[in-house]
Backbone as numpy.savetxt, mean C-alpha at the origin, in Angstrom:
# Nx Ny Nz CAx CAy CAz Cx Cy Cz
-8.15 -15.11 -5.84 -8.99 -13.93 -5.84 -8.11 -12.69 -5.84
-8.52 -11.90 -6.67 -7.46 -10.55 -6.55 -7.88 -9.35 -6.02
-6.73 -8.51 -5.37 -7.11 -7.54 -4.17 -7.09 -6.82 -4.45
-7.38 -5.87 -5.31 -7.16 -4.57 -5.49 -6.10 -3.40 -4.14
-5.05 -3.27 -4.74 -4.20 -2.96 -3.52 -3.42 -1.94 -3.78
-3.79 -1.02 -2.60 -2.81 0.66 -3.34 -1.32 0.58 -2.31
-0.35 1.08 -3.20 1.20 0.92 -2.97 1.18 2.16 -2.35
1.35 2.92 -1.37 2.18 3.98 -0.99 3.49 4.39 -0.76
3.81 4.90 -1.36 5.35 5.13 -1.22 5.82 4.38 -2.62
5.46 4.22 -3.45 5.73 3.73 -4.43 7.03 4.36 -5.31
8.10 3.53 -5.52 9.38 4.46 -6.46 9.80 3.14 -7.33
10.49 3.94 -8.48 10.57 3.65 -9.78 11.93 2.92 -9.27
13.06 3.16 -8.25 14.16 2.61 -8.30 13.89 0.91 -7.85
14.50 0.44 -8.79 14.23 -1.07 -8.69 15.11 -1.95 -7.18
15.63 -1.26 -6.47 16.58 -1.80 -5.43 15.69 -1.02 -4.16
14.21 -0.63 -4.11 13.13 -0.10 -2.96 11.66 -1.29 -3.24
11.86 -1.69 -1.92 10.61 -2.68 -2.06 9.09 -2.63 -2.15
9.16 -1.36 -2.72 8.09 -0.82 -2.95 7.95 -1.32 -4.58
8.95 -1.04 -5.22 9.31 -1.20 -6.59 8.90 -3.29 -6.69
9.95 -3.20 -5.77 9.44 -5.17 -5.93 8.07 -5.38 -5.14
6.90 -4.67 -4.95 5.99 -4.95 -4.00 4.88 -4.58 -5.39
5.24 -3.77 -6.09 4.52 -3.42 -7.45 3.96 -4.84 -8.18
5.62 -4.85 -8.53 5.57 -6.19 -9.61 5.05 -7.43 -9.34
5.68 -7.60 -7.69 5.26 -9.06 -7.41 3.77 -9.01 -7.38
2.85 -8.22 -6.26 1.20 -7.98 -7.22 0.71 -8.10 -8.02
1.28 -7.29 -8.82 1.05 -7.68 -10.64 1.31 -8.59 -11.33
1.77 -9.44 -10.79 2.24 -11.04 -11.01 1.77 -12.02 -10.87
1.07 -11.46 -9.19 0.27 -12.49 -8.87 -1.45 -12.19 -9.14
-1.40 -11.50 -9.80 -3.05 -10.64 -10.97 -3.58 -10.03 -9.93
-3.02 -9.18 -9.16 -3.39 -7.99 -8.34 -3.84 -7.02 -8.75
-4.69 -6.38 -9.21 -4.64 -4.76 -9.49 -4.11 -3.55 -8.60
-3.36 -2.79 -8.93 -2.08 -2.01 -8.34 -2.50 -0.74 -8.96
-2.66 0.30 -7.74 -2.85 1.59 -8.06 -1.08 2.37 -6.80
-0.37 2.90 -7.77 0.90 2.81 -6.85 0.36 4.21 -6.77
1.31 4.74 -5.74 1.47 6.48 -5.28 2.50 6.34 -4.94
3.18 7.81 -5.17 4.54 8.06 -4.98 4.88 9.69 -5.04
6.04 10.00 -4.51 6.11 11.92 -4.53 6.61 12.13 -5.41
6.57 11.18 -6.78 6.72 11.98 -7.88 6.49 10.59 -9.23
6.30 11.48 -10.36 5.27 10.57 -11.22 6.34 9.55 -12.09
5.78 8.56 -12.35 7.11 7.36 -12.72 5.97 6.38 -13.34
6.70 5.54 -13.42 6.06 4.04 -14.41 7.05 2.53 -13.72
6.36 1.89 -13.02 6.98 0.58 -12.79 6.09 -0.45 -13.71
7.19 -0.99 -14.75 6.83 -1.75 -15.67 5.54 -1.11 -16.08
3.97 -1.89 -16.18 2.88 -1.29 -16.81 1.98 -0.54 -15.67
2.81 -0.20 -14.75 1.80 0.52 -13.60 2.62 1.95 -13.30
1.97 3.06 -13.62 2.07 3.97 -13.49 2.15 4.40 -12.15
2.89 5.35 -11.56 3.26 5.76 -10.17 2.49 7.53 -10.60
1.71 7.31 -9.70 0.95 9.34 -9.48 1.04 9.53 -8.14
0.76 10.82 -8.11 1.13 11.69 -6.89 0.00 12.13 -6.84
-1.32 12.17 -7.45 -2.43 12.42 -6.73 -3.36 11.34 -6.10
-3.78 11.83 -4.71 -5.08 11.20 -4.19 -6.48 10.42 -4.99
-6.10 9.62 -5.98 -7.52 8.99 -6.82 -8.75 8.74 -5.83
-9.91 9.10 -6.11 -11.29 8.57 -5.49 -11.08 7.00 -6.19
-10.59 6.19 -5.25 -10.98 4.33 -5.75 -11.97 4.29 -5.06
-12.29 3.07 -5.29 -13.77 2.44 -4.87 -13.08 1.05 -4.62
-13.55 0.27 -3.96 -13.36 -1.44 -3.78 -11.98 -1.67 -3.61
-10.85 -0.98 -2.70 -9.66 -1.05 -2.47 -9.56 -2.09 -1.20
-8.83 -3.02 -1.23 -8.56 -4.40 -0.58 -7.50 -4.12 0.23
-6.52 -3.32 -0.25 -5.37 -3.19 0.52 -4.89 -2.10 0.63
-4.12 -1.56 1.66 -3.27 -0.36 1.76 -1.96 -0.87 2.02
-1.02 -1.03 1.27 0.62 -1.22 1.70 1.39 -0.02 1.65
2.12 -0.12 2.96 2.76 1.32 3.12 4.18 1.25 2.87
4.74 2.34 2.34 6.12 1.79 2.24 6.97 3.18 2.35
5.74 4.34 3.58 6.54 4.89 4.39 6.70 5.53 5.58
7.57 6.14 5.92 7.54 6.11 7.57 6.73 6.82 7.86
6.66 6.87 9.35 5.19 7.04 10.09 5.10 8.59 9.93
5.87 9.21 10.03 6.22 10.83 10.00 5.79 11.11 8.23
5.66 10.53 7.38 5.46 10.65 6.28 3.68 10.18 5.78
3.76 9.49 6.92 1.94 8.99 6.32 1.00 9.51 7.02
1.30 10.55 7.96 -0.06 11.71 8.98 -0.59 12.25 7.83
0.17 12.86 6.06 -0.24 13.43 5.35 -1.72 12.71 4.51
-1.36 11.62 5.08 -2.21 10.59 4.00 -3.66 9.86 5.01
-3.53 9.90 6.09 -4.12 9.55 7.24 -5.96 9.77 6.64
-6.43 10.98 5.92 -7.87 11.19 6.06 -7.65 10.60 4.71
-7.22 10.51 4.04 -7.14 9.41 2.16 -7.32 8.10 2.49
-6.48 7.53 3.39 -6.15 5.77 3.54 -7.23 5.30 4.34
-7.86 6.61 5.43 -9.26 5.92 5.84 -10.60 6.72 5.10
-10.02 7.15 4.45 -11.28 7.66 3.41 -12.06 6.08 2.14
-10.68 5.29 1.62 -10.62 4.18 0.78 -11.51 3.02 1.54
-11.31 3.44 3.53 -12.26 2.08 3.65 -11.75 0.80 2.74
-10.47 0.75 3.13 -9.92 -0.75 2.85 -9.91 -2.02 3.60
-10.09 -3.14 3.37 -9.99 -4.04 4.18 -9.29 -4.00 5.90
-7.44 -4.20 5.38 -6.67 -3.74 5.73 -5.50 -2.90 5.18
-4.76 -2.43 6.40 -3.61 -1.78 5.96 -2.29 -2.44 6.19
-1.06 -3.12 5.78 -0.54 -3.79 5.64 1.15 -2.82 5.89
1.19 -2.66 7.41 2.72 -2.15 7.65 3.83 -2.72 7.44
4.54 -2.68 6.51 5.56 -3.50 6.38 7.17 -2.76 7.47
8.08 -3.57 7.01 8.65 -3.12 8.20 9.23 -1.62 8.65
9.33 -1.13 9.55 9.85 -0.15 9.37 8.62 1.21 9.30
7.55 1.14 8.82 6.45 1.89 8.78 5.30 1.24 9.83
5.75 0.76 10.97 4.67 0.95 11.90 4.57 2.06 12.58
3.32 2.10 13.09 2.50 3.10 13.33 1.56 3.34 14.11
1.61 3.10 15.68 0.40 2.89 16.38 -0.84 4.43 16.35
-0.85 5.40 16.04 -1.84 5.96 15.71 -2.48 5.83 14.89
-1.60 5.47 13.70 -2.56 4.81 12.36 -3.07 3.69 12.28
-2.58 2.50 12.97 -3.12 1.58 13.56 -4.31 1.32 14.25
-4.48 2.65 15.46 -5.85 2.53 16.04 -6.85 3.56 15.54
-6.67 4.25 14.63 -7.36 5.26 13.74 -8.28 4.05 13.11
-7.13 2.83 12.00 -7.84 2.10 11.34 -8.89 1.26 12.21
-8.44 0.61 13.43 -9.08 -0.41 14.19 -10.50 0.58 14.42
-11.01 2.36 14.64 -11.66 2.24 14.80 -12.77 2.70 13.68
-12.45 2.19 12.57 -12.92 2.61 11.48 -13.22 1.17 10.94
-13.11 0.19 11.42 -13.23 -1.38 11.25 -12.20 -1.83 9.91
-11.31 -1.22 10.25 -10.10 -1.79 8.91 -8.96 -2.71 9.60
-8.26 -3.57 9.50 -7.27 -3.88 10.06 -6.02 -3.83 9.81
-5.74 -3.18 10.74 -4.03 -2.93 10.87 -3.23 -4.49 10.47
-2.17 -4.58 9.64 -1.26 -6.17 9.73 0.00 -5.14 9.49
0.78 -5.96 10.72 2.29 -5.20 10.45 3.06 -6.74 9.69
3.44 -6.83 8.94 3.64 -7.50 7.58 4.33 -7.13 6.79
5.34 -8.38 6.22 5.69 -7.52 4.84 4.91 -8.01 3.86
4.87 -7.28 2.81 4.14 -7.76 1.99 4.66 -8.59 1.00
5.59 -8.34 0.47 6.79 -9.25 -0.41 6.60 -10.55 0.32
6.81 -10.86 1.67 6.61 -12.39 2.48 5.38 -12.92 2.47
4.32 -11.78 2.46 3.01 -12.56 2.50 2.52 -13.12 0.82
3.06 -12.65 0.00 2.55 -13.09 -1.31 3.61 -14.19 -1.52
4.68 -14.49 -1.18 5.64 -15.53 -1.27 5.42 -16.81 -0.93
4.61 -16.24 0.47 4.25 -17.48 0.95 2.39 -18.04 0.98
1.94 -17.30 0.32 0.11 -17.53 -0.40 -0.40 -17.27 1.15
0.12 -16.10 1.72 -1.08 -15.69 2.74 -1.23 -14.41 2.20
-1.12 -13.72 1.34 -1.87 -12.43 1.03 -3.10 -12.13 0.85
C-alpha cells in the first residue's frame, strides 16, 4: 500500500539522507512531495520551497533540526498526517506532543531503516 509521504528538509546533495529517503520511497511506489530551502530535482521528484495545500498525506519525515521545524509546526499539523516520522537527530518533544494532541503520531525512526526492513 503506498503512503503518500512529504520529505522535509529535502536536498539535492546525494551524500544527505534526505536525498536517499527521496529515492528509496520512490522505489518502493511511495508518492513523495519533497520540501527543501531551495528549489532542486531529486531524480523525478522535484524539491519546492513552498507550503502545498496536500490532501491524504500519510507521512511527515523530517530531516531537520528541531530549531528549524517551529517554522513549519502550523503546515505539518495543518496536513493532518498519520504520523510524523523523526529520524535521528530531529527529535522534538514539543512537536511531538503538539502532534499527540492533534491525534497524529509522533515515531522517532529512521526512515531509510524502516523501509529496509518492510515496517514503513
Amino acid at each position: 500500500m503506498s503512503k503518500k509521504t512529504m520529505v522535509l528538509g529535502a536536498s539535492e546533495n546525494p551524500s544527505r539522507y534526505s536525498f536517499l529517503a527521496v529515492n528509496r520511497l520512490r522505489a518502493n511506489g511511495h508518492p513523495v512531495v519533497a520540501i527543501g530551502n531551495k528549489n532542486g530535482q531529486i531524480g523525478e521528484t522535484p524539491i519546492i520551497t513552498e507550503r502545498p495545500a496536500e490532501e491524504r498525506v500519510d507521512t511527515v519525515t523530517l530531516y531537520l533540526n528541531p530549531a528549524l521545524q517551529k517554522q513549519y509546526y502550523d503546515y505539518i499539523l495543518s496536513l493532518q498526517p498519520k504520523r510524523i516520522i523523526f529520524n535521528p537527530g530531529t527529535e522534538n518533544e514539543e512537536l511531538e506532543e503538539l502532534a499527540k494532541e492533534k491525534g497524529i503520531e509522533p515515531v522517532e525512526a529512521c526512515t531509510l531503516v524502516l523501509l529496509s526492513t518492510g515496517q514503513y
